[in-house]
VMD Tcl script that draws the C-alpha trace (Angstrom):
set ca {
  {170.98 8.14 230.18}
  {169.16 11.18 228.74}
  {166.55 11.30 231.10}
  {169.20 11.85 234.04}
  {170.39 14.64 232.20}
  {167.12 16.18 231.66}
  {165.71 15.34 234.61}
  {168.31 17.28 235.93}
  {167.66 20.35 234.14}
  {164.40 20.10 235.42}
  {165.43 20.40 238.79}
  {163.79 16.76 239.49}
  {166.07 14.44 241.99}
  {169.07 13.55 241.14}
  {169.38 10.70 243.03}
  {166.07 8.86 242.29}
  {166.49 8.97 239.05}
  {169.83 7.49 239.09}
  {168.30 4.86 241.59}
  {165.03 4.12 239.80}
  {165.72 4.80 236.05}
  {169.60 4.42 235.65}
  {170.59 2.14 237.86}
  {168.81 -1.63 237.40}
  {170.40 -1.37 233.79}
  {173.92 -0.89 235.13}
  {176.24 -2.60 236.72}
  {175.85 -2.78 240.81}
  {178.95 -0.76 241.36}
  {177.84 2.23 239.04}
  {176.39 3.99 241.43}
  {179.89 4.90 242.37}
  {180.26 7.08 239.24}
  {177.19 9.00 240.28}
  {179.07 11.76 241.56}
  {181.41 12.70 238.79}
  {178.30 12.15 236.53}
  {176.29 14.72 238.60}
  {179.04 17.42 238.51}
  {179.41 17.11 234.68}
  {175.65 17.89 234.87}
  {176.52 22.05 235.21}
  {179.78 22.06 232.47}
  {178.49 23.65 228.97}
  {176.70 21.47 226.58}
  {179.64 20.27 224.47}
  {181.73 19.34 227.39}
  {177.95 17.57 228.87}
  {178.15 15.82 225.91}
  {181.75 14.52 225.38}
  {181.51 13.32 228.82}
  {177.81 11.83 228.72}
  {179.54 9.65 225.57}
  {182.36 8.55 227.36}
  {180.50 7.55 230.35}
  {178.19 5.50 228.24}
  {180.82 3.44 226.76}
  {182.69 3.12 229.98}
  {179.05 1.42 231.36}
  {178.25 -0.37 228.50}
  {181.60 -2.39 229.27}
  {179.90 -3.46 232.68}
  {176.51 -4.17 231.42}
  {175.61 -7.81 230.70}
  {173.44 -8.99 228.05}
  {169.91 -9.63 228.44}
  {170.07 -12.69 226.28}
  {172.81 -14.70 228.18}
  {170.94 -16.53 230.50}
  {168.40 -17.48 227.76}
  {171.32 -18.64 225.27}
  {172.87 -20.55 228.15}
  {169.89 -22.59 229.27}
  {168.87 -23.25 225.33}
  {172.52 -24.86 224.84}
  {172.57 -26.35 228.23}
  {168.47 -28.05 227.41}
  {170.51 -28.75 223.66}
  {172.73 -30.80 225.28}
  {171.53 -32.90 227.71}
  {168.55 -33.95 224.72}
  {171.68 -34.28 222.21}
  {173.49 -36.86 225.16}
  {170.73 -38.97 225.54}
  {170.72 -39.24 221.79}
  {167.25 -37.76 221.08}
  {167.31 -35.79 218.34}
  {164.42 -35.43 215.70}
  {164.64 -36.50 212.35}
  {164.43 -34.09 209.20}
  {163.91 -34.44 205.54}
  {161.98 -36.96 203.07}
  {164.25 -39.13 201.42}
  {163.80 -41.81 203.44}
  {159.56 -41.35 203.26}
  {157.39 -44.28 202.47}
  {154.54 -44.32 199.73}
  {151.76 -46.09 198.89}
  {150.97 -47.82 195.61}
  {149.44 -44.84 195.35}
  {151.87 -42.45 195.78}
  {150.72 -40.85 199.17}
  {152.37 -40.56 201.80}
  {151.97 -42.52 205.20}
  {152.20 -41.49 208.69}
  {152.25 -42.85 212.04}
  {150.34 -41.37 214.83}
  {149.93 -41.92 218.64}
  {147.66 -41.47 221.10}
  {149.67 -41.63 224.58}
  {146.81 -42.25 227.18}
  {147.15 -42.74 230.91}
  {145.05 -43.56 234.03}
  {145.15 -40.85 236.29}
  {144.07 -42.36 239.93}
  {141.57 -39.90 241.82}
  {140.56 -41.38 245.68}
  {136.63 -40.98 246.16}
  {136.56 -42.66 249.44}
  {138.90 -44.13 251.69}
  {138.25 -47.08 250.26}
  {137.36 -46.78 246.84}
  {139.84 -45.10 243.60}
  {138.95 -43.70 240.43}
  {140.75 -44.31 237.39}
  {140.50 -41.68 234.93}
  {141.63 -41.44 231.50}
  {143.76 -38.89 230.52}
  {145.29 -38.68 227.22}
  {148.31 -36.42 225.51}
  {147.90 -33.51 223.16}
  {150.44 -31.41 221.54}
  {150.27 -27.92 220.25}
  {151.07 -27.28 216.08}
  {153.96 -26.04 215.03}
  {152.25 -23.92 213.15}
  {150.35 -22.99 216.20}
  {146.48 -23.82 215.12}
  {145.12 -26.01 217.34}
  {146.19 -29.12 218.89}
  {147.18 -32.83 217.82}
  {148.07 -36.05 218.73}
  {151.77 -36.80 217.47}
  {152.61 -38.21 214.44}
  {154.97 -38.04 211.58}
  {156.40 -39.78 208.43}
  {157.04 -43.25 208.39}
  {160.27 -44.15 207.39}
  {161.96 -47.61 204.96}
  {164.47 -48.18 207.72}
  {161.85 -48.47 210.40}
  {158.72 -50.84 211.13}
  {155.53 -49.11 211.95}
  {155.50 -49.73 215.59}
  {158.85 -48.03 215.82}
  {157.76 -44.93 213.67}
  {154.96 -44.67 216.14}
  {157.16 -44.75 219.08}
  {159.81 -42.42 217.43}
  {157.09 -39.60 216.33}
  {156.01 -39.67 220.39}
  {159.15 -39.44 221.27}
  {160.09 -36.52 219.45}
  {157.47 -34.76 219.50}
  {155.64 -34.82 223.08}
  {158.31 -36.49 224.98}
  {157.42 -39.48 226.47}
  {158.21 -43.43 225.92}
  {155.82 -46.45 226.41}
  {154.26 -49.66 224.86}
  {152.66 -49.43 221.57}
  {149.75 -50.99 221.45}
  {147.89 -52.38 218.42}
  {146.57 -50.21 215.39}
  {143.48 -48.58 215.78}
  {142.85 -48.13 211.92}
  {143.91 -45.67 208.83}
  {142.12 -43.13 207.62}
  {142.83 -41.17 204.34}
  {143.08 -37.58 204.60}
  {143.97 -34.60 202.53}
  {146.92 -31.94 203.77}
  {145.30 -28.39 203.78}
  {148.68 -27.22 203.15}
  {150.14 -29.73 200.73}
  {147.04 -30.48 198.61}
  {147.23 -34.08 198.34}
  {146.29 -36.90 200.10}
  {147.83 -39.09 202.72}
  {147.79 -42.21 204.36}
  {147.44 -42.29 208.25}
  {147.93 -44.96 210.85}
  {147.25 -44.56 214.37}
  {148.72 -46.76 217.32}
  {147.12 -46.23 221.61}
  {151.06 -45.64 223.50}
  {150.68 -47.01 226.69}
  {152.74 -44.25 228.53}
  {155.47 -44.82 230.99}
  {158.14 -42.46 231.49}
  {157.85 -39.12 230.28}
  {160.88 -37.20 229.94}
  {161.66 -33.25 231.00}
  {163.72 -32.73 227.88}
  {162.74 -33.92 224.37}
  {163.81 -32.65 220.63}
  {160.78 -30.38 220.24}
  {160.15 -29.60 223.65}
  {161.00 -25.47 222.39}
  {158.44 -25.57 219.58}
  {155.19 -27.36 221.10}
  {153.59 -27.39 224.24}
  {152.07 -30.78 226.14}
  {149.18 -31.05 227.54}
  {147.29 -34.01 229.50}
  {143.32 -33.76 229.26}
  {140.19 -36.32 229.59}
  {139.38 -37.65 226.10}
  {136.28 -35.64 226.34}
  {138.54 -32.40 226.52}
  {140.93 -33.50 223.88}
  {138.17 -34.47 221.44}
  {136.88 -30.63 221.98}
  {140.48 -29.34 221.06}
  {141.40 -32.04 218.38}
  {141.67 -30.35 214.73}
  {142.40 -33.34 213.03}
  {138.73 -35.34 212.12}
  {140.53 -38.77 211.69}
  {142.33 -38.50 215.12}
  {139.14 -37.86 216.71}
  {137.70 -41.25 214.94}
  {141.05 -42.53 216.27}
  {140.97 -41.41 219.68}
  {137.19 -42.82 219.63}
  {138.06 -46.28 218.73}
  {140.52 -46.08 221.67}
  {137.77 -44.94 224.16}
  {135.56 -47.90 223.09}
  {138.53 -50.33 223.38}
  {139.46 -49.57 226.52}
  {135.96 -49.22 227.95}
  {135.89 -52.84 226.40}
  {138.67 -54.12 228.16}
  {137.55 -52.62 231.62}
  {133.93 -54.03 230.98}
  {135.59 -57.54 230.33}
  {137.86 -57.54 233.20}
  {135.15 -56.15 235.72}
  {132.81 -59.86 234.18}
  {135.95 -61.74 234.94}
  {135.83 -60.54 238.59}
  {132.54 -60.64 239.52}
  {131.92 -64.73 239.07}
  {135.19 -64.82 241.78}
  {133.71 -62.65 243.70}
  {130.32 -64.30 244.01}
  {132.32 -67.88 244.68}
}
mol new
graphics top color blue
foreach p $ca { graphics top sphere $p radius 0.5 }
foreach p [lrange $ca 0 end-1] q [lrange $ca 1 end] { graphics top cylinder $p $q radius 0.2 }
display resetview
């Protein structure tokens, strides 16, 4: 509001300034006050002032919050993740431990096969995995989490993906566990990590506000991993799979050749 006023004094367009500085803050039919705001522009400074107070609060009653559409869409995305009964869980009192007293957690790696046409004739299946960002934003992660007494492994697995990166599919069987120490706990814990088959993968999902998603060759996630034991992980699932293809292209080929 000031720099109408002093624009003014300085003999600098009225108008434009209400239209340029003024104006996109206001309600659409202010401009209609521009008038009597303009004349009040040549009373005496106390009167400027009364008036220039006045007319502020009389706008301010017009204006509408900058945050409103932000605070509608978070309790709209709350919602619809709160109906569908996804909701992450919190605390340790349900934690499991190991004879020796560390903790254990369940990790996925959700992994796809992204089609890519070479030829008319001829497709490309490429591997794509799933990485999440930290919470604590340094670096990125394959999801995992505690695992809880009220839950088998599998479905600890399933629940961590869930919540954290947002999709569902078939766990597959364990690719190993790996002890680790937590840089910011101190101690050590127990880790088990599962290949998750992915199948639907949902817009909304409990964390979906604090981490990001990203899909990337397992090349490219290795690269960005911070976590040594996932990388071991995500390794074992690369030969596996490679396995599996190798085996199923030598199950062909003798039908083929018949």
């Amino acid at each position: 509001m000031w720099c109408l006023f002093k624009g003014c004094r300085q003999n600098l367009n009225p108008q434009w300034l209400f239209n340029y500085r003024i104006a996109p803050i206001l309600h659409p039919n202010s401009h209609l006050c521009f008038h009597l705001f303009w004349k009040v522009n040549f009373c005496s400074f106390p009167i400027r002032s009364c008036c220039f107070f006045l007319f502020k609060q009389f706008l301010f009653r017009f204006q509408t919050p900058p945050t409103t559409t932000h605070i509608v869409a978070e309790v709209s995305q709350h919602n619809m993740v709160a109906a569908a009964g996804l909701v992450s869980r919190t605390g340790r009192h349900l934690q499991r431990y190991d004879i020796r007293g560390r903790r254990q957690v369940v990790g996925c790696i959700p992994y796809r096969y992204k089609t890519t046409n070479k030829s008319a004739l001829d497709n490309i299946e490429e591997l794509e995995v799933l990485v999440i960002s930290s919470q604590k934003g340094k670096g990125m992660l394959f999801p995992k989490g505690g695992w809880e007494t009220d839950e088998s492994i599998t479905e600890a697995a399933s629940r961590e993906t869930l919540e954290e990166a947002g999709v569902r599919g078939i766990v597959q069987s364990e690719l190993g566990s790996w002890s680790f120490k937590s840089k910011t706990y101190d101690t050590f814990y127990e880790g088990y990590m599962f290949p998750l088959l992915v199948k639907e993968q949902l817009e909304f999902w409990p964390e979906k506000n604090f981490r990001q998603r990203v899909w990337m060759s397992a090349h490219e996630a290795r690269e960005v991993c911070q976590h040594w034991w996932m990388k071991e992980a995500l390794d074992a699932l690369v030969g596996r799979l490679s396995s599996q293809k190798k085996q199923q292209i030598e199950e062909v080929m003798p039908c083929s050749l018949s």
